[in-house]
N, C-alpha and C positions, 0 to 999 in steps of 0.2 A: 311806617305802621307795620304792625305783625300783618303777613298774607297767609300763611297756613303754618299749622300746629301738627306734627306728626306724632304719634305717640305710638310705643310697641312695647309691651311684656312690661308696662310699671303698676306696681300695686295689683289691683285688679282688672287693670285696662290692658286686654288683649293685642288691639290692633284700631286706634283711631286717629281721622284725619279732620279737623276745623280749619275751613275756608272762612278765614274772618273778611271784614269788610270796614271801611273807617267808619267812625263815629259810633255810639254806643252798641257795643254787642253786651247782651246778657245771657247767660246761664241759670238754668231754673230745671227744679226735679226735686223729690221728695228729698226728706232731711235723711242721710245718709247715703245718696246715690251717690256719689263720688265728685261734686263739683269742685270740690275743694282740692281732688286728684287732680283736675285741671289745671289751676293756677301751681299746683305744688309743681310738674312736669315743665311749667312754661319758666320757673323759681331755677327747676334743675340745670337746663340747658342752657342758662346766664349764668353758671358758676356757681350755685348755691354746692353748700356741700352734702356730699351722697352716701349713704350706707346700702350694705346688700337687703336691707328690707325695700328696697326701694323696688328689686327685680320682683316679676308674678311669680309667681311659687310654679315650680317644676322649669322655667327658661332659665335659660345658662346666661341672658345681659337682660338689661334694660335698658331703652335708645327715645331720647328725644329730640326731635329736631323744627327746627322753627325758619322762615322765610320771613325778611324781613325788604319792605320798599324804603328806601332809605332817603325819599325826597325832601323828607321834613326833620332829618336828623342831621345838622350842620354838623355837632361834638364828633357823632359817630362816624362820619362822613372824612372827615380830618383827621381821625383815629388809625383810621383804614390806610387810609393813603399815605400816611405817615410809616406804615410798617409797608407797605408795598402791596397790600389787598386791592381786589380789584372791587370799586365803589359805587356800582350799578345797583346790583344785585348782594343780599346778602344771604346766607345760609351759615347755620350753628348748629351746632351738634354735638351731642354728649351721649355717653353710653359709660356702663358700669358693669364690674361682670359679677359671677359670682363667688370669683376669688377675692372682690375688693378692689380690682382695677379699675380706675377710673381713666379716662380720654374725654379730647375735646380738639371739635378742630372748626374753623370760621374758612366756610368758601374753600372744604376741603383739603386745607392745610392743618395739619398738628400742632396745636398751641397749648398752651398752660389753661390749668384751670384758671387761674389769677388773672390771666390775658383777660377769657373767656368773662368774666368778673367786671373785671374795667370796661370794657366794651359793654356788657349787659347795663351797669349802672348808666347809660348813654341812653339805652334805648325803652327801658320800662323800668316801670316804678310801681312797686305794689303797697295798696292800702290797705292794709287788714290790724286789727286787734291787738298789737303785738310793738313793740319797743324799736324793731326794723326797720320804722317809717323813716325815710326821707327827708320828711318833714319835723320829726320828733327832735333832728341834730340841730342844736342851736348853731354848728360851724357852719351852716345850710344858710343860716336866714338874711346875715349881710348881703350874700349874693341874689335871692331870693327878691331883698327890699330895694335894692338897685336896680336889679331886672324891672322887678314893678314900677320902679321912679320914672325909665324911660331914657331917651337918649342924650338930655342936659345929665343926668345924674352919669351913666355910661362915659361922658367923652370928659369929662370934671374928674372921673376916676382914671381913666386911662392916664391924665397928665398927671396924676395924684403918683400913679405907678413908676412913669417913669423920674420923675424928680425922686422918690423914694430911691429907685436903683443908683441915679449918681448921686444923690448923699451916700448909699453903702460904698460908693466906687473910693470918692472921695475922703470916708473916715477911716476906711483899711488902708489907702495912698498912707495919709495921714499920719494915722496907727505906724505903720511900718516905716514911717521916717522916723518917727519921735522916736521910736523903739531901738533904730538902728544907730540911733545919736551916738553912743559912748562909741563902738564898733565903726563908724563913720569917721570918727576923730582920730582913732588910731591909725585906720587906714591914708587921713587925709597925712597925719604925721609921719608915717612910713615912705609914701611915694613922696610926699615936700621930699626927703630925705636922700630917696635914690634919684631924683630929676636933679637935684642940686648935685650930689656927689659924681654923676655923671658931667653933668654939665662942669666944672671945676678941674675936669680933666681934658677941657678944651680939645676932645681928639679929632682927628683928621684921617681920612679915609686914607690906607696904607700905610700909614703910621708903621707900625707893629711891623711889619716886614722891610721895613727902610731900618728901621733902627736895628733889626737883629741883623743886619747885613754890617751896620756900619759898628756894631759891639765884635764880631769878628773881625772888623778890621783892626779895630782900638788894639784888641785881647793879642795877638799875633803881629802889632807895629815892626818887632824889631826881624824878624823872619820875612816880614815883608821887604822892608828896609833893604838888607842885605840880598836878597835874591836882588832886585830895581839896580842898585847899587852893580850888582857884580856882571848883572845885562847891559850895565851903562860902562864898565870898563873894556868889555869884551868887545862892545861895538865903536866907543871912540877914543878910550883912552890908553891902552894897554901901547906898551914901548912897541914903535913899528911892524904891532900886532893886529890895532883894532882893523876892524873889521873895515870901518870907514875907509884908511891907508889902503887896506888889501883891494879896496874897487877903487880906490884913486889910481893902482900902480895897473891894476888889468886895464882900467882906461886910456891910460896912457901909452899901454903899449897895443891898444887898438886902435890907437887913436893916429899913428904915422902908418901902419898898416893898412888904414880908409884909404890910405893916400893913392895906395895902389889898387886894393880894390873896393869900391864906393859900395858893395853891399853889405861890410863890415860897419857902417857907418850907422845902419841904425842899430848894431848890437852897440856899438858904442855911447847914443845917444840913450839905449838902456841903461844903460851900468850907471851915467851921468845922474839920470832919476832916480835910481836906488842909492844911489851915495847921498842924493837930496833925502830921501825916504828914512836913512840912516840916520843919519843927524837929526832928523828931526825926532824919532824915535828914541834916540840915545838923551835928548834934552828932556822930553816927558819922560823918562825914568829917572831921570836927575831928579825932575821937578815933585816925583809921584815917590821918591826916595827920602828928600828933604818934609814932604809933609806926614809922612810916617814916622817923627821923632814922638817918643813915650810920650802921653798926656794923660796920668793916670785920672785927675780930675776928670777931663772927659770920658774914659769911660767908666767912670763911678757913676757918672749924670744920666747917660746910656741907659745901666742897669737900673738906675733907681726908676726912669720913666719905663722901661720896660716892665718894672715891679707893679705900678700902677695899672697898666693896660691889663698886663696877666688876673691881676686884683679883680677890673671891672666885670673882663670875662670869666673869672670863674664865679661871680653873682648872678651877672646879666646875660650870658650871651656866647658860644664858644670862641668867635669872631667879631672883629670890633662893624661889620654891619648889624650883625644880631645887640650889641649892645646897643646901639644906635635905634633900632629899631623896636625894645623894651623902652628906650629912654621916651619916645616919643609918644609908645601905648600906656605910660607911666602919666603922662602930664595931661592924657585924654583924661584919662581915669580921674585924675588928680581936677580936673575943671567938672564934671561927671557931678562928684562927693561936694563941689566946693558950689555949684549949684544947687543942690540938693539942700542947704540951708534958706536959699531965698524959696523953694520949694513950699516947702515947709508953710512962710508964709501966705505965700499965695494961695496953697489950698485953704489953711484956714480962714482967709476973706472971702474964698468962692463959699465957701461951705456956710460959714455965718448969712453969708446971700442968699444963699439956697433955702437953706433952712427957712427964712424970713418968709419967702417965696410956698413953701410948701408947709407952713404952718397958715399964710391967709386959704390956700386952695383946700387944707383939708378941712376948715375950721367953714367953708363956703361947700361943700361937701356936704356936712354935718349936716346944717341948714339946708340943704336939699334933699338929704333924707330923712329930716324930721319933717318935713312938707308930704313925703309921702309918706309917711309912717303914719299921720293925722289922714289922708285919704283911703289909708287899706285899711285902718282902725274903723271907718266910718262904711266903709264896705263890708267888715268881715261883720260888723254890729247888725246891719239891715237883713245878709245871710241868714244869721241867726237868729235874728228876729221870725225870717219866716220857716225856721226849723223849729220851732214854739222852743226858743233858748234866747228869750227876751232881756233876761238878765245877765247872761254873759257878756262878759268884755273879752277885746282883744285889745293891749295895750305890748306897743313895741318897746322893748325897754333898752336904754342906751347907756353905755358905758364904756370908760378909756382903762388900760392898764397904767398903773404909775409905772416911772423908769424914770430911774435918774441920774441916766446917760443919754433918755430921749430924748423926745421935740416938745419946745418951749409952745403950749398950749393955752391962752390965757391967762397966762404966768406959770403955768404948772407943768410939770417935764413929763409929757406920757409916749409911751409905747405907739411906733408906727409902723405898721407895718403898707404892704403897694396895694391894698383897699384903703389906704388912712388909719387913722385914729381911732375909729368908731369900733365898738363890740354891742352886738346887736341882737337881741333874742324874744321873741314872739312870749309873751305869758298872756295867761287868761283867769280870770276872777270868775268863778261858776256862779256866783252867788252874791248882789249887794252885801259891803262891809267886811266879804273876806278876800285875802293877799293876793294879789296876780301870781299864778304857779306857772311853772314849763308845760310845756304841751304834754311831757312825760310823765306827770305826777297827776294829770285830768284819771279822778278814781274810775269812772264810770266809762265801759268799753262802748255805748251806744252816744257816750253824748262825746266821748273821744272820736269816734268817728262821724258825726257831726259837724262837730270842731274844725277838723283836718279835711270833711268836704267843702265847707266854708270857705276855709283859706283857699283851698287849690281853686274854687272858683275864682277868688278875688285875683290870685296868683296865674290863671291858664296861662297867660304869657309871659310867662316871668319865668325864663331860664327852663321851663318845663321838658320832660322827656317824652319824647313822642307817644309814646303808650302808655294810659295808667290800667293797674288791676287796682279793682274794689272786691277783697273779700270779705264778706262779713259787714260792710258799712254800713248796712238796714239794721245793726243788730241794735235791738231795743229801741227802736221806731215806728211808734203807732200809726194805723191806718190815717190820722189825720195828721202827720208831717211826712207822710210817706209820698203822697203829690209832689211836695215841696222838694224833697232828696232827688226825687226821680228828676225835675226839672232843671233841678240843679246840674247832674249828672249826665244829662240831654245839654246843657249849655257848655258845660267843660266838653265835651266830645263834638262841640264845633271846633276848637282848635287844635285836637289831640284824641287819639281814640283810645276810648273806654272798653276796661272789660268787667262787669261787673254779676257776681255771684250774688243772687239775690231770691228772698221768698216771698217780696212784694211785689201783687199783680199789679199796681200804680205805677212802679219802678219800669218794668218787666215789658209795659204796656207803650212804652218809650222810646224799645228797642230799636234798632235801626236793622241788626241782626238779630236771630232768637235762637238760642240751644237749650236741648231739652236733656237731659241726662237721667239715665237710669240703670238702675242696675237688674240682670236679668240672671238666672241659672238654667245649666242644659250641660248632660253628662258628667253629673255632680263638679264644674264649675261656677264660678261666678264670674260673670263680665260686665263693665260698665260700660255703656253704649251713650253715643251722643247723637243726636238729630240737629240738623238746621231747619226751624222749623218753618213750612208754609203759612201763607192768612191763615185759613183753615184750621190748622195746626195749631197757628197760635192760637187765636181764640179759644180752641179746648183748653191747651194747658193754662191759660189765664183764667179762665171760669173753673178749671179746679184748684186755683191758687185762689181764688172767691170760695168754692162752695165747696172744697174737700173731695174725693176721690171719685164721688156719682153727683158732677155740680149739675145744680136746677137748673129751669128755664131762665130763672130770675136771674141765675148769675151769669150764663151765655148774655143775656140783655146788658146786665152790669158790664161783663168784658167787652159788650161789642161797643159799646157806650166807651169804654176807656179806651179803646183803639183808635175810636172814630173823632177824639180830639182833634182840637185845631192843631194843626202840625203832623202829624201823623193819618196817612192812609188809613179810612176802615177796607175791614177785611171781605174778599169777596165769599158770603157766606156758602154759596153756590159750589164752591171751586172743588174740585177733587183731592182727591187725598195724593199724596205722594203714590208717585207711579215707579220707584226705584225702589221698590220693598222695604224702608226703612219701618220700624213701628214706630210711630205717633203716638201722641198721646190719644187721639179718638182711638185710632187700633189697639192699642196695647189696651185700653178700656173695655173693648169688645172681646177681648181675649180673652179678659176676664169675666164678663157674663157683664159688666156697666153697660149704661146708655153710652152712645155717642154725643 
């Protein structure tokens, strides 16, 4: 609920402060004192938009600021905490200079007006005369009619919502398979193409460097050849040259030389093993000579598989791992797309499922709030009965969007959105025999706001914002349905507090809070001043809202009578005037030469 209203330098309000209080506060003071500056300043500081007439003439800003207990504001409550506000305590604050500058900051942080806007629509709602309402927006009233329905109609939406979201998950899935078909097919055609073409090359890890080892062999046989060759004559074959003979002959003539001294015996049994060593050496160049004859066939077959590897790696890979290693991300991909057609069908049988699923729930939906749309129809009708508006109707009227991509609706394809089906909009017939209209097009400003206190009684718990203002709502409301508004307005401010601007002592008399507003001059200014007013108090200004600026006895007896209702404290007639100098209305009467 709002806790206090600060107001400085707007219009003709100087410097005031209103300690409100839950449940009905009113406002009251002659017609032109500035109540309607009230509610404008409380309009300001929720985002409304501001011009420099808004500052007092000769101050350089105009500043209003508002304290709000945020116990009964869950939207608001989540709003905050969402942006990292701290959720105790609230404070808003707007100010305007007289360059045109405007600011706004919540709990002393700088925010956007727009913030400042989102946040306000959370917390008060104002009723006045005017196309602004709240209640005027037909987008308003599905959520409005569900609130009202209660928590079967609530938890039936909630599942409406979410099967709504995965149908949308499901027909984009969908969507974007069907869509990607041609582009699917090529792609599945391309990698078919590179898995097979790699695979076909049957390669083998090293590959590629065994062959370029054994393609210089092939390329250079006969240089081979001849060197093997010319190492194998040197060591075994060359006329009483090779190398073999030469460690036969040093052996041998080590070998009577042991005889005499035995440490020559193991040079000797050296040379024995290198002449072994030799021979065998000089056979494997034989043998490494002989398999180096030309094979041009072979190395043509060489080249041609090295032509292949080179091939694969200049598509796939600069190394035949990296080919390998495409070949394998190639056949994911390729099982990926080749899925993706049985895909396809699968979504479309969940989907048909679903659908089936969330056509009985929305179409069981309907039927719960056409249950309550006959029970607020039958409440807003009794309201209005005792607002002497006997012949009005309130008739909820219902309707689907065609769409015919939508949901199969008792055979017919309409538009769903995560409320359902339903389009929902409040009309009212003023009149037997003529058409239910929008709450918008009601011609008459007193039985519009009638209307709209109606509903919001039938409505107090249905999605409501913790604060409402009433300005103007008595307008064109005779003393004898003035009881009935005030009662009304007493009952809505059980579950939400009221702020209402009123020139009915019946209304006024209701009050749970009382301000009095007036406007005074001194050093050719003008300022408008507000009282909270005592018993006391009240009862003057309610007996001059009975009997005009010098009310009689008759009408002191009349207000004390309208006080002293059941439900409402009478006033202690006895009690003193305000003892913190404010003027009263008895004061400010004596001021001017009236009775008290």
């Amino acid at each position: 609920m709002l806790v206090e209203l600060r107001i400085r330098d707007v219009a003709v309000i100087e410097s005031e402060s209103l300690e409100c209080g839950p449940g009905l506060n009113v406002l009251t003071g002659e017609t032109g004192a500035g109540k309607s500056m009230i509610v404008d300043a409380l309009v300001a500081v929720l985002g409304a938009r501001l011009t420099t007439d808004f500052i007092r003439t000769r101050a350089e800003r105009g500043i209003v600021e508002a304290r709000f207990d945020l116990d009964r504001s869950g939207a608001a409550v989540g709003w905050l905490r969402e942006r990292g506000f701290e959720e105790d305590d609230l404070v808003v604050a707007r100010d305007i200079t007289v360059g045109g500058r405007s600011r706004a900051w919540i709990n002393g942080r700088p925010v956007t007006v727009g913030m400042l806007r989102e946040l306000g629509d959370m917390l008060v709602e104002v009723a006045g005369q005017h196309e602004g309402q709240r209640l005027l927006h037909s987008s308003t009233h599905l959520d409005l009619l569900d609130a009202f329905g209660g928590l079967e109609v609530d938890a039936l939406r909630v599942q409406v919502a979410a099967l709504v979201s995965r149908r949308n998950a499901l027909r984009a899935e969908r969507q974007a398979l069907i869509a990607g078909e041609r582009q699917r097919a090529r792609e599945v055609d391309i990698l078919t193409h590179q898995v097979r073409e790699i695979d076909a090359a049957r390669l083998q890890p090293g590959e590629d460097e065994e062959l370029a080892a054994r393609r210089t062999r092939l390329a250079n046989a006969g240089r081979l050849a001849t060197a093997a060759q010319s190492a194998y004559a040197v060591l075994y074959e060359a006329d009483g040259q090779a190398a073999v003979d030469q460690i036969g002959r040093a052996r041998g003539a080590l070998r009577d030389a042991s005889a005499i001294d035995s440490t020559l015996q193991t040079m000797s049994d050296r040379l024995e093993s290198l002449a072994a060593e030799v021979v065998d050496a000089a056979h494997t160049l034989s043998r490494y000579a002989a398999s180096l004859e030309a094979r041009p066939d072979e190395l043509e077959g060489v080249e041609e598989r090295l032509e292949v590897i080179r091939s694969l790696e200049r598509k796939y890979g600069e190394r035949l791992d990296a080919v390998a290693a495409f070949r394998d991300e190639a056949a994911a991909a390729l099982e990926r797309l080749q899925w993706s057609d049985a895909r396809v069908a699968e979504v479309t049988a969940e989907l048909a499922a679903l659908e089936q699923d969330l056509a009985a729930r929305c179409t069981a939906l309907t039927e719960l709030r056409r249950e309550a749309a006959g029970r607020l129809e039958v409440d807003v009708r009794r309201t209005l009965a005792a607002l002497e508006m006997q012949r009005t109707r309130l008739t909820v009227a219902f309707d689907t969007a065609p769409d015919a991509d939508g949901l199969a609706v008792d055979g017919r394809p309409v538009a769903v959105r995560s409320s359902g089906v339903d389009r929902v909009e409040f009309l009212f017939a003023p009149n037997p025999g003529e058409a239910p209209r929008p709450l918008a097009k009601i011609a008459s400003g007193g039985e519009l706001s009638r209307v709209m206190l109606a509903l919001r009684h039938a409505l107090a718990e249905a999605g409501a914002v913790p604060v409402l203002v009433c300005d103007e709502v008595d307008a064109g409301v005779g003393s004898r349905t003035a009881g009935a508004v005030g009662r009304l307005l007493a009952a809505v401010s059980t579950s939400r507090q009221v702020f209402c601007v009123t020139h009915l002592p019946q209304i006024a008399s209701l009050a749970d809070q009382h301000f009095w507003v007036e406007k005074e001059s001194s050093g050719g200014r003008t300022r408008v001043r507000v009282h909270r007013l005592a018993p006391q108090e009240r009862l003057e200004e309610i007996a001059r809202m009975l009997g005009g600026r010098e009310p009689s006895t008759v009408a002191r007896e009349h207000a004390r009578e309208l006080l002293g209702r059941p439900g409402r404290q009478a006033p202690d007639t006895g009690a003193e005037k305000s003892a913190a100098g404010a003027k009263t209305p008895a004061v400010a009467k004596s001021a001017r030469g009236g009775k008290p």
